[in-house]
N, C-alpha and C positions, 0 to 999 in steps of 0.2 A: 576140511578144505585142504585141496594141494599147497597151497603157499600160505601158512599160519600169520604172516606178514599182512596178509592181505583181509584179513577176518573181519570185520564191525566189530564182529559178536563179543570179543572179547579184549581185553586187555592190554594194550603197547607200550613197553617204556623204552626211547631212545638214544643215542648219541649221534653225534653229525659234528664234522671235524673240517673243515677250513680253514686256508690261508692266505695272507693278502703279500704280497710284494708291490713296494713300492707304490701305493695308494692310500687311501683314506676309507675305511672299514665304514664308519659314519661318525659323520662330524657331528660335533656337539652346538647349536646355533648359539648356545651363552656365552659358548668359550673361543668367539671365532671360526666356527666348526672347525677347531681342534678337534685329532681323532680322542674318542672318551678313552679315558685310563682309569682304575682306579688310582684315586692319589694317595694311597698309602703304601700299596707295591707291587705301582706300575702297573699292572699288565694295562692289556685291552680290553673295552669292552666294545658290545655291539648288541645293540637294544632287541628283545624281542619285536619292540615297532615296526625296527628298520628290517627285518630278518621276516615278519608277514608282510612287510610290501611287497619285499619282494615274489614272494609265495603266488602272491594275489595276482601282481603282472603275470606270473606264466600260468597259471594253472590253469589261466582262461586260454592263453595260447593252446597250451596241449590238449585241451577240450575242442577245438575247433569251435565248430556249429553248435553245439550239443545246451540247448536252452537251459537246463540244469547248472551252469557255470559261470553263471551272470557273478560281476562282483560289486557287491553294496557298497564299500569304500573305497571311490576310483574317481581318480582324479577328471573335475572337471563335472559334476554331476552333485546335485545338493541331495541329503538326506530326506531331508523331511518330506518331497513329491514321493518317493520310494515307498517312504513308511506308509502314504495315505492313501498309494494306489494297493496297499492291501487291504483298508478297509473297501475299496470300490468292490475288491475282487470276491471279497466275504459279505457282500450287502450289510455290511457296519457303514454308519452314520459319520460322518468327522466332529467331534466335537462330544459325542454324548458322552457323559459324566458317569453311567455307568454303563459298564457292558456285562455281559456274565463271562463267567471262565471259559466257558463251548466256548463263545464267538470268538476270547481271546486268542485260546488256543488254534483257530483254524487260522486266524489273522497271520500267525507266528510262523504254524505250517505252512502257509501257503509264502511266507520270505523263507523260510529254510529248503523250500525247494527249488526257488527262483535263483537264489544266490551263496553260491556256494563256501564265500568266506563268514558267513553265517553259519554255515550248517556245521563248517570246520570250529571254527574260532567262536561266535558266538556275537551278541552286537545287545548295546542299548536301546531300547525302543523308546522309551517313555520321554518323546520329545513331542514338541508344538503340538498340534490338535489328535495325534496318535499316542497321546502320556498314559493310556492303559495298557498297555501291551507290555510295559515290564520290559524284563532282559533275558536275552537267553544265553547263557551258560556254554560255552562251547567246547566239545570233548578233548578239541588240541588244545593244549598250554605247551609254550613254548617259553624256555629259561632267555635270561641273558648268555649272548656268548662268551667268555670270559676267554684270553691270551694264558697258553702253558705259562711262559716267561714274559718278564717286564717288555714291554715295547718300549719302543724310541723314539716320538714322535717330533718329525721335521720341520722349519718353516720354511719355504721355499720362494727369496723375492722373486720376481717372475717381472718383464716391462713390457709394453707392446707396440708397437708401430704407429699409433694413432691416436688423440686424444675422446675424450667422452665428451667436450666441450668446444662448441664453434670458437670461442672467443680465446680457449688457452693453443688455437694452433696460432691464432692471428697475432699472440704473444711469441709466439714464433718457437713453442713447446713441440718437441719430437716425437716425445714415448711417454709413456702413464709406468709407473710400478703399481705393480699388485704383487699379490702372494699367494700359495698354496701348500696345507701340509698334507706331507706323506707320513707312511708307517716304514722304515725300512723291509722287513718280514714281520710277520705274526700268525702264530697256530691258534685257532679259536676252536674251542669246543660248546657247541649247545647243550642242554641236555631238553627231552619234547615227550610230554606224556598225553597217552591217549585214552580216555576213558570210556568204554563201550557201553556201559551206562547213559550215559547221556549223548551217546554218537547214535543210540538207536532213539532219544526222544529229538533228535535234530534230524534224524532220515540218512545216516552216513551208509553210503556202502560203499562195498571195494573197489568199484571204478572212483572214486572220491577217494581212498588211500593208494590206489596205484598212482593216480595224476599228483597227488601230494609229493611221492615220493617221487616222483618223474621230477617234480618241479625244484624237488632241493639239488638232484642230480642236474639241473639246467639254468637254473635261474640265471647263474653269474653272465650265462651268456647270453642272455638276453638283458642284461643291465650293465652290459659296459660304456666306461668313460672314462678317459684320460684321468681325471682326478680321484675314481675308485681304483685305480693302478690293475694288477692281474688276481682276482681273488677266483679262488680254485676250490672246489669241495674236494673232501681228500678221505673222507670215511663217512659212511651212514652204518650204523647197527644199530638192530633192530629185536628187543626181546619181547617174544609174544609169549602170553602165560595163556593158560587151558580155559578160562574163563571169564566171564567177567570182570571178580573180585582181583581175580592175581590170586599168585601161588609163593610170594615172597615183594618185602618191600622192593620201591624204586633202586634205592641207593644200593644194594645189595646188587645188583643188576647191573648199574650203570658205571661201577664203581669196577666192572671187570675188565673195563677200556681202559687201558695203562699209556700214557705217552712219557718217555724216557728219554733225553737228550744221547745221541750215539756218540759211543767211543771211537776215538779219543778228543770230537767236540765238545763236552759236558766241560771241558777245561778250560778250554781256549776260546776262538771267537766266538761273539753272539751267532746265535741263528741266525741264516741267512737265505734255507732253501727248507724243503719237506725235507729232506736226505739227511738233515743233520737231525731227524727226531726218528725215534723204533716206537711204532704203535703194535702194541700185544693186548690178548683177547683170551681172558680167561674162558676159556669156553667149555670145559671141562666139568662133570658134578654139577652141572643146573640145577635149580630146585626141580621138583618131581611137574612135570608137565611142561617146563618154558622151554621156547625155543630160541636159538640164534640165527639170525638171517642177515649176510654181509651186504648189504646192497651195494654200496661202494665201498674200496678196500685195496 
């Protein structure tokens, strides 16, 4: 294949590097949607959760039309008519207590070709009257994103012009406080593995990893909001190995994206832009077969 990047057939392991100014990465709902940190030291995180929503909103955009692209976890739409309209489509029963592996199996194919955060990521079945169908395993796994450096996160009182309450303006109340935190800066790095093993029992092909990758290159921009401030993808690399299995572990791979605070910032103030970090890429002596492919960089 021309672009090894683009293969099913074989093997991916990732990095994807982002950063956020002045916003909120995702908030934490226990903690006030505080931006998450570890509290031991600091940095940021960012859920793989929050990181396939977003995935999910674009990939159906850059899909256009294309029936194949449907997404099973979307907001505004319950699970379980989804799940049962695959028994309809597989002449299964709702309800029967047992089925055979065929039927499951066709039930499963026929959501992994309807909906593409399935065929990607993989989904629970075994709900309400569709509880045979099991789960299916999906070839993407996507890591937590974790901050290079400690973040800082902000509280921000905020007041507004109007009350929420007929009777606190008739008390003759001006403005409500609220609040909102930001991150000042923060470099996130994911790390996303792809297994061709189970991307060819889900039905992935390469128009399904080109829109992937479209979609980590777009998303931010199609999910802005005042309170996720300016979050910026700022590197994808991409090692593809010769086959299946791979031709050396993940970390050995992913471990050759270096980010380095620049001189003479490493001293003095915190980060505050990309420009104050040097991303380097061992890309030299690969194991025998793997390839590197910079998609953003």
């Amino acid at each position: 294949m021309t672009n090894p990047y683009l293969d099913p057939t074989v093997r991916h392991d990732m990095v994807f590097l982002f950063d956020v100014t002045d916003g909120n990465p995702n908030g934490d709902p226990d903690a006030g949607n505080r931006p998450r940190t570890d509290d031991e030291t600091g940095q940021g995180l960012v859920t793989d959760v929050a990181l396939k929503r977003k995935i999910r909103d674009t990939i159906s955009l850059a899909a256009g039309d294309d029936p194949r692209f449907g997404v099973f976890v979307q907001a505004g739409y319950a699970l379980n008519p989804r799940l049962e309209a695959s028994y309809a489509a597989t002449g299964l029963t709702l309800g029967d207590k047992k089925i055979t592996t065929e039927q499951a199996d066709l039930a499963r194919a026929w959501l992994c070709e309807r909906y593409v955060d399935i065929r990607l990521f993989g989904a629970v079945l075994s709900v309400g009257k569709t509880n045979r169908l099991g789960q299916i395993r999906g070839p993407l796994q996507l890591g937590m994103a974790r901050s290079i450096d400690p973040v800082f996160p902000m509280d921000h009182a905020i007041t507004r012009v109007t009350q929420t309450k007929q009777e606190d303006i008739d008390k003759g109340e001006s403005t409500e406080m609220g609040g909102k935190w930001t991150v000042p800066y923060g470099l996130y790095k994911a790390e996303i593995y792809y297994s061709a093993t189970r991307g060819g029992q889900t039905g992935v092909d390469a128009r399904d990893l080109e829109l992937f990758y479209r979609s980590l290159e777009m998303m931010f921009d199609h999910d802005r909001s005042a309170t996720r401030g300016t979050l910026t993808p700022r590197g994808l690399y991409v090692f593809s190995h010769p086959d299946a299995f791979g031709a050396a572990p993940a970390h050995r791979l992913t471990e050759r994206v270096r980010i380095t605070r620049a001189a003479p910032a490493a001293d003095e103030a915190p980060p505050r832009t990309f420009g104050d970090y040097v991303v380097s890429v061992e890309d030299d002596g690969l194991p025998g077969g793997v390839s590197l492919t910079k998609l953003i960089a």
